[in-house]
C-alpha positions in Angstrom: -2.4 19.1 -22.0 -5.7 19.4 -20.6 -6.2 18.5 -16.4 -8.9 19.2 -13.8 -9.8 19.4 -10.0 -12.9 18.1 -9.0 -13.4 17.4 -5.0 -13.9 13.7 -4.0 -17.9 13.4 -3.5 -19.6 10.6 -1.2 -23.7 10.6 -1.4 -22.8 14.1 -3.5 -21.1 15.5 -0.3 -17.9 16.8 -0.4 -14.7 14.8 1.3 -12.5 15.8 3.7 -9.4 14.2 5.6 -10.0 13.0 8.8 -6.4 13.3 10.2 -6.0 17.3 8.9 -10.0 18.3 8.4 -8.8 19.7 4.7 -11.4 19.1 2.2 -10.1 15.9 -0.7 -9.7 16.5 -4.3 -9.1 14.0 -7.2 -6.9 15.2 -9.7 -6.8 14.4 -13.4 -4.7 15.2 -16.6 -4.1 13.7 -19.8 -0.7 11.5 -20.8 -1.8 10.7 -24.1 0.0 11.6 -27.4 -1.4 13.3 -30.3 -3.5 10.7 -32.4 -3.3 8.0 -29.7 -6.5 6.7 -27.8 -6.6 9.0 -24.7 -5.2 8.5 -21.2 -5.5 9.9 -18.1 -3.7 9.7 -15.0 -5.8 10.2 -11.2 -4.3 10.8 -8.4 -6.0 12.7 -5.1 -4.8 15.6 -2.8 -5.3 17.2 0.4 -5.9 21.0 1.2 -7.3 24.2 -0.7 -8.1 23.8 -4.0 -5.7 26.7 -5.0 -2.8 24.1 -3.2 -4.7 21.7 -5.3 -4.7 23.9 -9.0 -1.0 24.6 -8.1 -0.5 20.3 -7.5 -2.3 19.6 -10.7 0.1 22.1 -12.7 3.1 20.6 -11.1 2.2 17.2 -12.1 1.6 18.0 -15.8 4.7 20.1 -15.9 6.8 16.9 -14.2 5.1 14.8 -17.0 5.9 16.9 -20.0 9.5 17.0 -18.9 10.2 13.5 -18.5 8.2 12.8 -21.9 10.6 15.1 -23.5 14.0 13.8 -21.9 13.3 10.5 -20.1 17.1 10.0 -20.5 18.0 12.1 -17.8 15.3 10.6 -15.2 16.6 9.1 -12.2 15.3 5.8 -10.0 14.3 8.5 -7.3 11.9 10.7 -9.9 10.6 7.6 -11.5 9.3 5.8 -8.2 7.9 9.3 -7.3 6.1 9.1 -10.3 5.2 5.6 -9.7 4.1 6.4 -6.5 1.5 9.0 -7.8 0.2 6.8 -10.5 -0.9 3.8 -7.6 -2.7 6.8 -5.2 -5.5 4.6 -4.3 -9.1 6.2 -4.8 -11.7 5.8 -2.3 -15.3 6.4 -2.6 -16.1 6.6 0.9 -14.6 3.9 2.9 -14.8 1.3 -0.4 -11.6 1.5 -2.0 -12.2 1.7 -6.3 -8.2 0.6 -6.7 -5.9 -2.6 -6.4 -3.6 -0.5 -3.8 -5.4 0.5 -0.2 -4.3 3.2 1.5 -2.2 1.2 4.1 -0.1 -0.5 1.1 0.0 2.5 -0.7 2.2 4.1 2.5 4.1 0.7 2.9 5.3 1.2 -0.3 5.7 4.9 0.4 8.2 3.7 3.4 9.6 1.5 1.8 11.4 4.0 -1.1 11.5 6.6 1.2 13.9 4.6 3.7 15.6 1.8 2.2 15.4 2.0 -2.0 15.8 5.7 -2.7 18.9 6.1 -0.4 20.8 3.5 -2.4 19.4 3.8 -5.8 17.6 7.0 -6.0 20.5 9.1 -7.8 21.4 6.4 -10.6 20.1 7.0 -13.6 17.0 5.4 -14.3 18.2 3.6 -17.7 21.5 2.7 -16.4 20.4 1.2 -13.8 21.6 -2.8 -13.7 21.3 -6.3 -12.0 24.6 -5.9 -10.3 23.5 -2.0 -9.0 20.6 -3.6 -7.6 22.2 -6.9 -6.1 24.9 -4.6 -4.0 22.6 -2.1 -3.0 20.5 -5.3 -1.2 23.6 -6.7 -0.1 24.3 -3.5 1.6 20.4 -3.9 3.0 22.0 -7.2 4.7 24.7 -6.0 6.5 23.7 -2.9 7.3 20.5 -1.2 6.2 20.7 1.8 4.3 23.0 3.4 6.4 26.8 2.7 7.5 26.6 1.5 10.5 23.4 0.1 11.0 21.7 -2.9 11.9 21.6 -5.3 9.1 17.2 -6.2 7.3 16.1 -9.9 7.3 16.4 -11.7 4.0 12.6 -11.5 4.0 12.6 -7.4 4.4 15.2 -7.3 1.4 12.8 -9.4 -0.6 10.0 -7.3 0.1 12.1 -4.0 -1.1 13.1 -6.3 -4.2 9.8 -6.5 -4.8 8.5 -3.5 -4.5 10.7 -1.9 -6.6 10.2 -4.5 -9.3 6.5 -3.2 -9.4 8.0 0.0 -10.0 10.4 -1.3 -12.8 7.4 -3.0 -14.5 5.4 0.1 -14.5 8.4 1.8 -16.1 8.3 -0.9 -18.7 5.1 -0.5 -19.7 5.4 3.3 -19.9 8.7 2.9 -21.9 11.1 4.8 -19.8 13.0 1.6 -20.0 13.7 -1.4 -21.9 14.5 -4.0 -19.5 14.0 -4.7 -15.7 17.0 -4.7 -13.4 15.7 -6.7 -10.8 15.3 -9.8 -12.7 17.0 -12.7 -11.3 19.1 -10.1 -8.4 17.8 -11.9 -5.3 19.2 -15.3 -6.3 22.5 -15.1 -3.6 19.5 -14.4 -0.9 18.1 -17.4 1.5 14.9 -17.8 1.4 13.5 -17.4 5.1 10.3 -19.8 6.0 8.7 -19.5 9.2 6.9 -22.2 11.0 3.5 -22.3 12.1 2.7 -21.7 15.7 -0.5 -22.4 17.7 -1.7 -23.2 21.4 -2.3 -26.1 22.7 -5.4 -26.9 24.7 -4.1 -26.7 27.9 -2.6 -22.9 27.0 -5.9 -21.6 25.5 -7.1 -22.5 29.0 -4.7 -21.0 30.2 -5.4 -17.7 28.3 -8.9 -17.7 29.0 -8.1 -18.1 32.9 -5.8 -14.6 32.5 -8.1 -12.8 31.2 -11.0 -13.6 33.1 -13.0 -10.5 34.0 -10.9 -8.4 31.6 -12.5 -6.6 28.8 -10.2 -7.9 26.4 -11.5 -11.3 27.1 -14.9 -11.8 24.1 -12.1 -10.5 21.7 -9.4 -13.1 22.5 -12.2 -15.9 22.4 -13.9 -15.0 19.4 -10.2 -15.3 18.0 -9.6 -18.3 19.3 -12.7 -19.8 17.6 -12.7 -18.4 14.8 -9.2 -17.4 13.1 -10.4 -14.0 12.4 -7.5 -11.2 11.7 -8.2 -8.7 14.7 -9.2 -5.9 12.5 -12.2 -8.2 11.0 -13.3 -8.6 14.6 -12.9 -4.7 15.4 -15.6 -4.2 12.7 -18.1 -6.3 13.9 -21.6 -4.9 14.6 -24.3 -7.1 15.9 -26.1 -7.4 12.6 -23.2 -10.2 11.9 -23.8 -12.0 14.4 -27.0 -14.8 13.9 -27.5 -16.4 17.2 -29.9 -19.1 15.6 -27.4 -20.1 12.9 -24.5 -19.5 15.3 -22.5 -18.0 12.5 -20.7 -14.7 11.9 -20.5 -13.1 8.8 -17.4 -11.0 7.6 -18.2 -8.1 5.4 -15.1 -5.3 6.4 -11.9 -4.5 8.8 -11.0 -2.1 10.8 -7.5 -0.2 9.3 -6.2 2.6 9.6 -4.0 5.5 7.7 -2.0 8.5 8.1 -4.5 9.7 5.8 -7.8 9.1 6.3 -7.4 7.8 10.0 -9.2 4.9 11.4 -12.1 3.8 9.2 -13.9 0.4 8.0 -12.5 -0.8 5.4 -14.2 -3.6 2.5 -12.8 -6.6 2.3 -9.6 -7.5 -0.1 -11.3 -10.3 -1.7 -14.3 -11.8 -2.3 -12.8 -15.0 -0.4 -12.1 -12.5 2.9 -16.1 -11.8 2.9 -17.5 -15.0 4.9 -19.4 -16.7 7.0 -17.8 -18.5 10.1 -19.3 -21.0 12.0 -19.4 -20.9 15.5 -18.0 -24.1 17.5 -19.7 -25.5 19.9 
């Protein structure tokens, strides 16, 4: 099985992490069978590239042994492997992946502290509806620990789905042959909040507060616009055309255990706009 480490480039200038200062490499090895069309996996790591060779060896290894027993994998090894295979990849700040960074350590979270304490040990291809529906009833009542306080119904759904993701991966890699979660979140209520806005008379109030206060262009342009308060962080004066009275919305500010605080592209192509101001 043939793998390599080549460091993560930007203008052909070598990456590094700004939380740790450790230089970025991307990481690549085959998963293909003999005789099939090839595949790769890519996944990125932090530190010296011998940390990085040993990674890459321990990656191929973990592969080779669950290709050659996937019987005995649990829930716990598979969303570790799921986790690996949805790494996002970053040229620069542009993000070449569906998953950002930010989402991928949601999900990280999320099996870390409320999936793979209930359902990390069962085995991945005896795992069923009802394991799944009393492990999120026990989400409900008490979180993933006894006692504890008790997730919202909207939290539990959030865990369902993320580890249906994960299930659906599986799927399609064939370490199982159906998905548990389907149809285990029927016996939840679904949660709908209501909308909430100021009226006139409270924007004027708001405005009054913060009269003087440097927080005060930010809670304006907010107020005029809609715009999420890391689309406003990123704005640079080029975005602003006084003679059109418009703004335009090309990035947001996020940030990552990983890479830190950093400008992000936009999701969509619907999230790069042009507001209007109002008069």
């Amino acid at each position: 099985m043939r793998g390599s480490v080549r460091p993560i480039l930007r203008d052909g200038q070598k990456q590094y992490s700004k939380r740790t200062g450790e230089p970025l490499w991307r990481l690549v090895y085959d998963t293909g069978h003999p005789g099939e069309k090839r595949k790769q996996r890519v996944t990125s790591f932090t530190g010296t590239r011998k940390s990085a060779e040993a990674k890459l060896r321990c990656l191929i290894d973990e592969f080779k042994t669950q290709q050659i027993d996937p019987s005995n994998m649990t829930v716990g090894a598979m969303l570790d492997s799921w986790l690996k295979e949805i790494t996002p990849i970053y040229h620069g700040d542009v993000c070449k992946t569906h998953i950002s960074q930010r989402t991928w350590e949601r999900y990280e979270q999320v099996v870390r502290t409320n999936i793979k304490p209930l359902l990390g040990s069962v085995c991945l291809q005896q795992l069923t509806k009802r394991d799944v529906e009393k492990a999120w009833k026990q989400l409900l009542k008490s979180g993933h620990r006894l006692p504890g306080k008790g997730l919202s119904a909207k939290s539990v759904n959030d865990v369902h789905g993320i580890l249906s993701n994960a299930l659906k991966w599986a799927l399609d890699e064939g370490l199982v042959s159906t998905v548990a979660t389907d149809g285990a979140i029927k016996f939840l209520k679904k949660e709908t909040s209501k909308a909430d806005s100021y009226s006139t008379d409270e924007c004027a109030q708001l405005l009054t507060a913060f009269e003087g206060h440097w927080l005060q262009p930010i809670v304006i342009v907010a107020m005029q616009t809609g715009m999420r308060l890391g689309e406003i962080l990123a704005l640079h004066w080029r975005h602003i055309d006084f003679e059109q009275k418009t703004l335009t919305i090309e990035g947001s500010i996020t940030s990552t255990k990983e890479r830190g605080t950093f400008v992000k592209d936009t999701k969509t192509e619907a999230s790069e706009r042009v507001i209007a101001f109002i008069s």
